[in-house]
N, C-alpha and C positions, 0 to 999 in steps of 0.2 A: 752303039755297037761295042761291043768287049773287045777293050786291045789289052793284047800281053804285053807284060811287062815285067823289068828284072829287078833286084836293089841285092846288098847286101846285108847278111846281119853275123856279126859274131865269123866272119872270114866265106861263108859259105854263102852262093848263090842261092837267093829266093825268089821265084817266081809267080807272080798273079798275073788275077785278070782285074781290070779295073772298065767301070762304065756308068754310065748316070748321073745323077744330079740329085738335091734332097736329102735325106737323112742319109746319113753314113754306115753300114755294114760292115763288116768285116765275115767272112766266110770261110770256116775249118772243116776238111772231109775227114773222115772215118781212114782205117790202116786196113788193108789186105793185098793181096796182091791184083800190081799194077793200076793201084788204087790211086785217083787225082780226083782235082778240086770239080772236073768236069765229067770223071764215072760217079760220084755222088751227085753233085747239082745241075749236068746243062740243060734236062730240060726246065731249070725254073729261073736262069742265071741273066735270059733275056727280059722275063716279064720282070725280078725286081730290077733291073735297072732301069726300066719305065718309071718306077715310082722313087727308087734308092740309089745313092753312091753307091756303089759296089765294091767289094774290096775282098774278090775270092780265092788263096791263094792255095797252091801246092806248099803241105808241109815240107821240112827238109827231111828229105831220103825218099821222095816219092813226085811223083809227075815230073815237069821239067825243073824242077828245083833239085841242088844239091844234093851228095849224098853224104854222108859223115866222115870222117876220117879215119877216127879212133871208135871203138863198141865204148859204152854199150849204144848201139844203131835205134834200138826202141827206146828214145827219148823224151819223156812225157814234159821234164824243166824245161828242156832245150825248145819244145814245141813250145809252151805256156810262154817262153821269152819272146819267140819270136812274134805269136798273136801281137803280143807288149810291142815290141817294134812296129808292128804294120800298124798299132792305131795309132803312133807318134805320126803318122805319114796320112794319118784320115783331117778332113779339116779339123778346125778348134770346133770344140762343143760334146755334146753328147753324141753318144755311140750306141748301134747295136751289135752283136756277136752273134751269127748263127753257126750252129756245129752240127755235124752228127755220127753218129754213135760214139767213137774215142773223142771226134768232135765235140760232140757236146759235152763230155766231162773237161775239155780243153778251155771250152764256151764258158763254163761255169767259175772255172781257175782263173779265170783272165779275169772273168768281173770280180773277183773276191780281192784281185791287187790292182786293180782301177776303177779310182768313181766316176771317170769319164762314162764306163760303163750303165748304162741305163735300161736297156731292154738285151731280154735272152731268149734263142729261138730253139730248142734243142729236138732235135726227129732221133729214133731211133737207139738213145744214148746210152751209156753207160758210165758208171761215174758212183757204181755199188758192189759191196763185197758178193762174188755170189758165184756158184762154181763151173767150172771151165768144163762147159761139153761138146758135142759131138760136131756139133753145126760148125761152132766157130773153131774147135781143133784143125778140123779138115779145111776152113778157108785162111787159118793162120799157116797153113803147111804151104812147101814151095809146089805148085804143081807141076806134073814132069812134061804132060804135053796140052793142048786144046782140051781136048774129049773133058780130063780129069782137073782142069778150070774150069768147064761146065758144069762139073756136076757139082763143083765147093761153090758156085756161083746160081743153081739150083736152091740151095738151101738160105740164098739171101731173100729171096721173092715167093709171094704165093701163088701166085701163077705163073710157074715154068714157060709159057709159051710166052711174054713178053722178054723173055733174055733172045734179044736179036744176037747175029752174028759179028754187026759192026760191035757192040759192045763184048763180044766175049774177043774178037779181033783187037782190040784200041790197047786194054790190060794185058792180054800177049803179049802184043808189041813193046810195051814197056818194059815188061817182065825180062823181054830177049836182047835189050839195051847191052850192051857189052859189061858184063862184069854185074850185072845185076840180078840177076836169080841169084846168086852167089850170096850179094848182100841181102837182101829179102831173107834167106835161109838163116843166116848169122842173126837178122833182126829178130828171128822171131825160133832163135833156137833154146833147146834147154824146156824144162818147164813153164808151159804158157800161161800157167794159172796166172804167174808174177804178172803179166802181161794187165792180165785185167786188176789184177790188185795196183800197179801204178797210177791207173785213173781211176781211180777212189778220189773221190772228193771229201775231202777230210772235215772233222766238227768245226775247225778253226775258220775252215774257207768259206762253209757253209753259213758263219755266224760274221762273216766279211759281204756275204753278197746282198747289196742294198737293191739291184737291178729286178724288173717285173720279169719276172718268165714264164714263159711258156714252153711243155714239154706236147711232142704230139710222137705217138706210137704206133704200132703196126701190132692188132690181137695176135697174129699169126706170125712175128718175129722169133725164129727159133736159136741163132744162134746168142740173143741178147732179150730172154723173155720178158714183155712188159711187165709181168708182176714183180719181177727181180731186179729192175732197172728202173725206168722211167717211174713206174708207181710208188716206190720206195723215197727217188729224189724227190717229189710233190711234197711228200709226207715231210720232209727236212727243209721245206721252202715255203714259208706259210704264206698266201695269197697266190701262188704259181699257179697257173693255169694246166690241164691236164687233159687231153684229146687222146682217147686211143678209137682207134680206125678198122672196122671189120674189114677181113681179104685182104690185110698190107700186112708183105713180108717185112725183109730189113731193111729192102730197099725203099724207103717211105718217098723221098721225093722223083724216084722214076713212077713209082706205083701207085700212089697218089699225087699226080702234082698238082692237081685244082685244091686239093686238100691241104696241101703245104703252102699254096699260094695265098688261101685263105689264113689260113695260120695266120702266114707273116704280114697282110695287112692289117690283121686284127690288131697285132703287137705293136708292129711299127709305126705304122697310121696311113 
């Protein structure tokens, strides 16, 4: 069973969920609004702790975890330390990372400064220069009520009729946390392009990561197109593994989860 749990890093409250037994995970979600470790993975957070330690957490500035103090609020270092922190707290030995979309360019930073690091799981990712459009402008925007969350949360999935109401509810919720639309707005204000140029994975890190990876993609991901992202990091990762998946939007592990579950016991064993 997933219990939550807190620690600190660097003065700010972090929160996971931790469960299982077996190889060790570590779990990073995606940034959007009201975005946590459980709107990207819960339907797949119980089957790997059947087989994995788990170790899924809320970045800081988003789910129950902290929010920053000082800008800039969109911290891509700040995120990459804290991964570093939470596998100091996985037992000794090798480790895996799964991310996705910011995740997985976070997934990839993490293994290039640790060789604990051994297996990478990335859905959805990004982690490539490539320009800021329509899809993702409107899901980086703060939205003002329900309705126009639906429709920035429309363009993460390819079939619109799997966005239930508990999910577009849960990111609300979060969203209306006292003083946090506010921050959200601030994270993600200014020019967004910058936003996706910080998860750039750079030649250095690229020529740092010794870990086996796996990338799996959604054909129909529109605000993070596979050819622009996922297909380009394969090309910079020679042996990586590469799955793109007809009918999956962004949301690869709600909209495929047997497909993601497959994934990660191929990787992790």
């Amino acid at each position: 069973m997933l219990e939550s749990r807190f620690t600190e890093i660097e003065g700010y409250k972090v929160h996971y969920w931790e469960a299982g037994d077996g190889f060790p995970v570590l779990m990073m979600h995606g940034v959007g609004p009201g975005t946590s470790i459980l709107g990207n993975f819960e339907p797949v957070l119980e089957p790997l702790a059947e087989r994995y330690h788990i170790f899924a957490t809320d970045l800081i500035g988003f789910g129950n975890s902290g929010t920053k103090r000082a800008e800039p609020y969109f911290d891509v270092d700040l995120w990459v330390r804290q991964g570093l922190v939470l596998l100091d707290q996985l037992p000794d030995g090798p480790v895996g990372v799964a991310g996705h979309s910011l995740g997985g360019a976070l997934a990839l930073k993490v293994a290039a400064r640790s060789d604990r690091v051994t297996h990478v799981l990335t859905s959805s990712s990004i982690g490539t220069p490539y320009p800021l459009n329509d899809a993702l402008d409107a899901f980086w925007s703060l939205p003002q009520d329900r309705a126009e969350l639906r429709r920035a949360m429309e363009n993460m999935v390819f079939d619109t009729g799997a966005l239930t109401d508990q999910m577009i509810d849960g990111r609300w919720d979060l969203l209306m946390q006292d003083g946090y639309g506010e921050y959200f707005a601030k994270m993600f204000g200014g020019d967004r392009q910058r936003y996706i140029d910080a998860g750039i994975v750079s030649d250095e890190e690229f020529g740092d990561i010794a870990a086996k990876v796996s990338l799996i993609h959604g054909r129909d991901d529109r605000p993070c197109p596979p050819d622009q992202t996922s297909v380009r990091l394969a090309e910079r990762l020679p042996g990586a593994t590469l799955t793109i998946l007809d009918e999956c939007g962004h949301n690869l592990p709600r909209e495929k989860t047997d497909e993601y579950l497959a994934a990660a016991f191929e990787l992790f064993g």
